[in-house]
C-alpha positions in Angstrom: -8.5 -19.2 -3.9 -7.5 -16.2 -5.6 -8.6 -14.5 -9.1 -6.6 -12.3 -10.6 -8.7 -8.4 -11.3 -6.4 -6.3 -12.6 -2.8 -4.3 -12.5 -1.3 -0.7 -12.2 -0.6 0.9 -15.3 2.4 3.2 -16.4 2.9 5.8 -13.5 1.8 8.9 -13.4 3.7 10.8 -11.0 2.9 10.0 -7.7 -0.1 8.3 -8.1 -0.9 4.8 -9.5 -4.6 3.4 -9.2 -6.6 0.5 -10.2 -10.2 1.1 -10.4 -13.7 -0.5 -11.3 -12.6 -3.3 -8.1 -15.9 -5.7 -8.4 -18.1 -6.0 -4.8 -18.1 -9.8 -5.6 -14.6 -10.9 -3.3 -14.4 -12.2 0.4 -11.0 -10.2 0.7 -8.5 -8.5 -1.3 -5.0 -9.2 -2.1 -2.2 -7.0 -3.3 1.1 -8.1 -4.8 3.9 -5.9 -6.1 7.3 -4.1 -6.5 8.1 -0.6 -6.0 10.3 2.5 -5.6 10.5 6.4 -6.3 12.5 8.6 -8.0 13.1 10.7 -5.5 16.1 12.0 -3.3 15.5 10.2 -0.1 13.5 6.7 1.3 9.9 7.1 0.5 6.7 6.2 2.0 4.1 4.2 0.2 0.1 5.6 1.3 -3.2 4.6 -0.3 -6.5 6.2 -0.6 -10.2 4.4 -1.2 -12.6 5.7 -3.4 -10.6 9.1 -3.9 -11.3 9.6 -0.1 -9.1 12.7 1.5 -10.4 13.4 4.3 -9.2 11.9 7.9 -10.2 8.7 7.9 -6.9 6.4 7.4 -5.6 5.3 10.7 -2.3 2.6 11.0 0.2 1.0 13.3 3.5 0.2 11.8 6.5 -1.3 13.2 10.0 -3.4 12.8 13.7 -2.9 11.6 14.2 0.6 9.9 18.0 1.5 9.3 19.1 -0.5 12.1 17.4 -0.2 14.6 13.6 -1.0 15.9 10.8 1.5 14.9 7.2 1.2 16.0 4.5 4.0 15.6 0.7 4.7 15.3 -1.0 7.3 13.7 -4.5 8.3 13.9 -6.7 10.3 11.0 -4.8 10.9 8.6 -6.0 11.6 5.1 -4.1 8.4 3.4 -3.4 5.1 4.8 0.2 3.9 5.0 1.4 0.7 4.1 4.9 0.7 3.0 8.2 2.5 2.8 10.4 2.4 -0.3 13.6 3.0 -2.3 15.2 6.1 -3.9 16.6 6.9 -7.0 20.3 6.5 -5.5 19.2 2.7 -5.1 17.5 2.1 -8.2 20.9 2.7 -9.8 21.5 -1.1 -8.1 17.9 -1.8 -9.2 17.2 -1.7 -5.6 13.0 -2.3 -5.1 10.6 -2.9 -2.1 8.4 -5.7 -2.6 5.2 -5.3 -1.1 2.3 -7.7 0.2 -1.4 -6.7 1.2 -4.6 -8.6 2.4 -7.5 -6.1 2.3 -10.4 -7.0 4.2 -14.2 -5.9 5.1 -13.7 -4.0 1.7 -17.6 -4.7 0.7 -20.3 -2.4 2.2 -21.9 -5.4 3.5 -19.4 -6.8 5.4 -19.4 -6.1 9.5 -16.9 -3.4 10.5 -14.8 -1.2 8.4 -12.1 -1.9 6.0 -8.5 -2.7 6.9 -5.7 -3.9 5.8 -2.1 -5.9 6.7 0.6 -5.4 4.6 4.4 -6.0 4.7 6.7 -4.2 2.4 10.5 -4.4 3.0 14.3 -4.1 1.5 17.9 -3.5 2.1 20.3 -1.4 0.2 23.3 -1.0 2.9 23.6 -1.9 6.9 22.5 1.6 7.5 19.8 1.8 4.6 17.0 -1.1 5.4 13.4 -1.5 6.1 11.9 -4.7 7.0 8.1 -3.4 8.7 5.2 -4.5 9.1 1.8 -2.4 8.6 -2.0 -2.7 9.7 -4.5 -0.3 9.2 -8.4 0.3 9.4 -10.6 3.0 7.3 -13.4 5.0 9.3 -15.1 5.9 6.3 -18.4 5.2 5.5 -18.6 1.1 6.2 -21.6 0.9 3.5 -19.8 2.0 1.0 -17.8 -0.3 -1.0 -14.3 0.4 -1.9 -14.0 0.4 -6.0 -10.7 2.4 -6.3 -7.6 2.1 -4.7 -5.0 5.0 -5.3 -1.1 4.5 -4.3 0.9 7.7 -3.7 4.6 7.7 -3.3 5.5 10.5 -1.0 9.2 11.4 -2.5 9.3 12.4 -6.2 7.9 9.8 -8.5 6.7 6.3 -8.4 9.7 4.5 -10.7 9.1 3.2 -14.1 8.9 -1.0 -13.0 6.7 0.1 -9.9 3.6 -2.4 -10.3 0.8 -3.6 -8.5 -1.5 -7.1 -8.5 -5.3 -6.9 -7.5 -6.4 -10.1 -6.9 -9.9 -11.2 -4.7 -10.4 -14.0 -2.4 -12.8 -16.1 -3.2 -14.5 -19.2 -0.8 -14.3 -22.0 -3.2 
């Protein structure tokens, strides 16, 4: 089952962020919509806890513009787990939807964090993104993670970009 925590507020440039995430979840899940203001496709990141160092590591793959894309990157000081839409779209209210399960998130759980997420949309034939993303966070496993930020890296997260925190629960 899944209880509702809490939502993004109005952006603030490139970062959104929910904070004060409770320790008391099996799993996360986030739910959302989102694009930037920028000049070109973005790419959505995430950090935990305010971390910036090299901990974020990811595999991401499927259709980009056409054709297949697949790709891993190693310690990197954000996590990616999305691309999305620029400003030229928006003017057709173009936005990515985005879905991701967080898990190990609790210090007490074995292993470290990760996450799966899938965030996808199509403006033309040669403008479309349908990938996939999982990733796994190297920092301290004892910590818990109470903060997620979300950077856009091309201008501006949009005005009617938003993010759901909910938490899996057993019952």
């Amino acid at each position: 089952m899944l209880e509702y925590i809490a939502s993004t507020g109005t952006p603030s440039g490139s970062f959104l962020e929910i904070d004060a995430i409770p320790n008391t979840y099996n799993s996360l899940y986030i739910s959302g919509v989102m694009s930037c203001s920028g000049t070109t496709v973005g790419d959505a990141y995430m950090r935990f806890n305010t971390v910036t160092t090299s901990t974020y590591n990811f595999v991401f793959g499927g259709e980009r513009d056409g054709g297949t894309n697949v790709s891993y990157t190693s310690s990197t000081n954000e996590g990616k787990f999305g691309r999305l839409p620029d400003d030229d779209m928006n003017v057709g209210f173009v936005y990515a939807p985005v879905w991701m399960d967080i898990f190990a998130y609790r210090g007490d759980q074995p292993g470290n964090a990760g996450w799966y997420s899938l965030a996808s949309f199509v403006d033309t034939t040669t403008t479309s993104q349908n990938q996939f993303y999982s990733g796994w966070y190297t920092e301290d496993s004892t910590a818990d993670i109470t903060k997620i930020q979300f950077i856009t890296s091309q201008g501006a997260w949009d005005s009617d970009t938003e993010f759901h925190l909910y938490g899996r629960t057993t019952s």
